[in-house]
C-alpha positions in Angstrom: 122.7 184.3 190.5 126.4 184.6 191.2 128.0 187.6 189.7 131.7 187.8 189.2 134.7 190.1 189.6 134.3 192.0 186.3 130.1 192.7 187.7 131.4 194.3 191.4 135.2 195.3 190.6 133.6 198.7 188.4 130.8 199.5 191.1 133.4 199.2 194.1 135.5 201.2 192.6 132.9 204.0 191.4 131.8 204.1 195.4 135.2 204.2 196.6 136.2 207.3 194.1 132.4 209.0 194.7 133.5 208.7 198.7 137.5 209.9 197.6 136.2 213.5 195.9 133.4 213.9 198.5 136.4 214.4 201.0 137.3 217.6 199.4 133.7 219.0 199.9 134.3 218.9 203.9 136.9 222.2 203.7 133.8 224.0 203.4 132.9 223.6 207.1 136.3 225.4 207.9 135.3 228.6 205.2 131.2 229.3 205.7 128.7 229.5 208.1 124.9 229.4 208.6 123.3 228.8 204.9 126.5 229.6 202.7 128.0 226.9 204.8 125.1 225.1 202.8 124.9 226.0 199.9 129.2 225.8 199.7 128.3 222.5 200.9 126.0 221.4 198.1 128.3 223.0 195.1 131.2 221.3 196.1 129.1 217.8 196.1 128.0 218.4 192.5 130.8 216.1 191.1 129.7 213.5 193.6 125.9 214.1 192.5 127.3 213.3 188.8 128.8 210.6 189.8 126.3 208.6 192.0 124.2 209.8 189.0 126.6 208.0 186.7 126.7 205.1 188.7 123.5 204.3 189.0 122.9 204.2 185.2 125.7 202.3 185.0 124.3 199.9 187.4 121.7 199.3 185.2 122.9 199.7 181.5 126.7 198.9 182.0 127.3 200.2 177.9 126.0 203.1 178.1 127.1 204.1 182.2 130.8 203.3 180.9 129.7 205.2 177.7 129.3 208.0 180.4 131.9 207.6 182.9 134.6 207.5 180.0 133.0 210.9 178.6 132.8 212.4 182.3 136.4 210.9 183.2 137.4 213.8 179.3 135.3 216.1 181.3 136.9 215.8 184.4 140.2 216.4 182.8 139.2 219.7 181.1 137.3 220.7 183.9 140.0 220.3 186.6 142.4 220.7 184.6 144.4 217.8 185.5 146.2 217.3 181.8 148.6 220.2 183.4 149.7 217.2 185.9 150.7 213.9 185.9 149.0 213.3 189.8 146.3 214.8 189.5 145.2 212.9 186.2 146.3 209.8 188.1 143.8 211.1 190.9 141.0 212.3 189.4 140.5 211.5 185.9 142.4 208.1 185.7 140.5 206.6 188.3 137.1 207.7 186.0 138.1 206.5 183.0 139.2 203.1 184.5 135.5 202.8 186.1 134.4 203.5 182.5 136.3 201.1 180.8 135.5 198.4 183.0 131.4 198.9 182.5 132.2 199.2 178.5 133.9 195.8 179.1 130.9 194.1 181.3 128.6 196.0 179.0 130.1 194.1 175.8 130.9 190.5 177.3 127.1 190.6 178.5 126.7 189.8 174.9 
Protein backbone atom coordinates (compact mmCIF):
# COMPACT_ATOMS: atom_id res chain seq x y z
CA UNK A 1 0.00 0.00 0.00
CA UNK A 2 1.05 3.50 -0.91
CA UNK A 3 1.08 5.89 1.88
CA UNK A 4 0.99 9.57 1.32
CA UNK A 5 2.50 12.88 2.43
CA UNK A 6 0.26 13.39 5.53
CA UNK A 7 1.48 9.29 6.62
CA UNK A 8 5.56 10.28 6.38
CA UNK A 9 5.52 14.21 6.62
CA UNK A 10 4.80 13.77 10.82
CA UNK A 11 7.36 10.70 11.25
CA UNK A 12 10.22 12.67 9.22
CA UNK A 13 9.78 15.42 11.01
CA UNK A 14 9.64 13.62 14.66
CA UNK A 15 13.20 11.88 13.50
CA UNK A 16 14.63 14.97 12.28
CA UNK A 17 13.63 17.03 15.77
CA UNK A 18 14.65 13.57 17.95
CA UNK A 19 18.19 13.92 15.92
CA UNK A 20 18.02 18.17 16.38
CA UNK A 21 17.83 17.93 20.52
CA UNK A 22 20.07 14.89 20.64
CA UNK A 23 22.81 17.51 19.44
CA UNK A 24 22.72 19.30 22.63
CA UNK A 25 23.48 15.98 24.59
CA UNK A 26 27.11 15.85 22.85
CA UNK A 27 28.53 19.06 25.20
CA UNK A 28 28.74 16.53 27.75
CA UNK A 29 31.84 14.96 26.22
CA UNK A 30 33.60 18.46 26.58
CA UNK A 31 32.38 18.54 30.78
CA UNK A 32 32.80 14.70 32.21
CA UNK A 33 34.89 11.91 32.10
CA UNK A 34 34.96 8.09 32.83
CA UNK A 35 31.28 7.05 34.09
CA UNK A 36 29.77 10.75 34.79
CA UNK A 37 30.74 11.21 31.21
CA UNK A 38 27.98 8.44 31.11
CA UNK A 39 25.68 8.91 33.10
CA UNK A 40 25.69 13.04 31.87
CA UNK A 41 25.47 11.35 28.70
CA UNK A 42 22.29 9.40 29.35
CA UNK A 43 20.37 12.37 31.30
CA UNK A 44 20.81 14.68 28.72
CA UNK A 45 19.20 11.99 26.14
CA UNK A 46 16.11 11.62 28.32
CA UNK A 47 14.07 14.07 26.09
CA UNK A 48 15.19 12.09 23.07
CA UNK A 49 14.14 8.78 24.95
CA UNK A 50 10.59 10.54 25.36
CA UNK A 51 10.51 11.28 22.20
CA UNK A 52 11.51 8.06 20.20
CA UNK A 53 9.14 6.80 22.85
CA UNK A 54 6.47 9.16 21.61
CA UNK A 55 7.09 8.32 18.16
CA UNK A 56 6.79 5.04 18.17
CA UNK A 57 3.28 5.12 19.69
CA UNK A 58 2.51 7.43 17.34
CA UNK A 59 3.65 5.17 14.71
CA UNK A 60 1.20 2.97 15.63
CA UNK A 61 -1.88 4.82 17.04
CA UNK A 62 -1.51 8.23 15.15
CA UNK A 63 -4.70 9.77 17.71
CA UNK A 64 -3.39 9.03 20.61
CA UNK A 65 0.79 9.60 19.61
CA UNK A 66 -0.36 13.23 18.46
CA UNK A 67 -2.59 13.12 21.68
CA UNK A 68 0.94 12.86 23.28
CA UNK A 69 3.25 14.79 21.28
CA UNK A 70 0.83 17.93 21.59
CA UNK A 71 0.76 17.31 25.61
CA UNK A 72 4.69 16.78 25.57
CA UNK A 73 5.26 19.82 23.00
CA UNK A 74 2.92 22.03 26.71
CA UNK A 75 5.55 20.13 28.62
CA UNK A 76 8.30 21.08 26.77
CA UNK A 77 7.30 24.63 27.05
CA UNK A 78 7.08 24.63 30.85
CA UNK A 79 9.85 22.53 31.21
CA UNK A 80 12.44 24.57 29.20
CA UNK A 81 10.89 27.36 29.67
CA UNK A 82 10.74 28.55 26.19
CA UNK A 83 7.21 30.78 26.70
CA UNK A 84 10.08 33.39 28.11
CA UNK A 85 11.26 33.46 24.20
CA UNK A 86 9.96 33.69 21.04
CA UNK A 87 13.12 31.35 19.42
CA UNK A 88 13.25 29.03 21.57
CA UNK A 89 9.43 28.22 21.37
CA UNK A 90 9.95 28.29 17.64
CA UNK A 91 12.92 25.70 18.38
CA UNK A 92 11.73 23.45 20.72
CA UNK A 93 8.23 23.42 21.46
CA UNK A 94 6.76 24.58 18.06
CA UNK A 95 8.43 22.04 16.22
CA UNK A 96 6.52 19.35 18.87
CA UNK A 97 3.36 20.63 18.66
CA UNK A 98 3.49 20.70 14.86
CA UNK A 99 4.52 16.83 14.83
CA UNK A 100 1.42 16.51 17.17
CA UNK A 101 -1.01 18.11 15.15
CA UNK A 102 -0.08 16.43 12.11
CA UNK A 103 -0.70 12.69 13.79
CA UNK A 104 -4.12 14.16 15.42
CA UNK A 105 -4.81 15.00 11.73
CA UNK A 106 -3.71 11.39 10.13
CA UNK A 107 -5.30 9.99 13.26
CA UNK A 108 -8.78 11.60 12.33
CA UNK A 109 -8.87 11.35 8.46
CA UNK A 110 -7.99 7.49 8.94
CA UNK A 111 -11.63 7.55 9.73
Amino acid sequence: MRRGWLYWLPRALSMLFVLFVSMFAMDVFWEYKGWKLLLAFVMHMVPSFVLIGVLILAWKLPKWGGAAFLLLGVVFTFWFDTYREVIGFLLISLPVLVVGGLFLWEGLRER
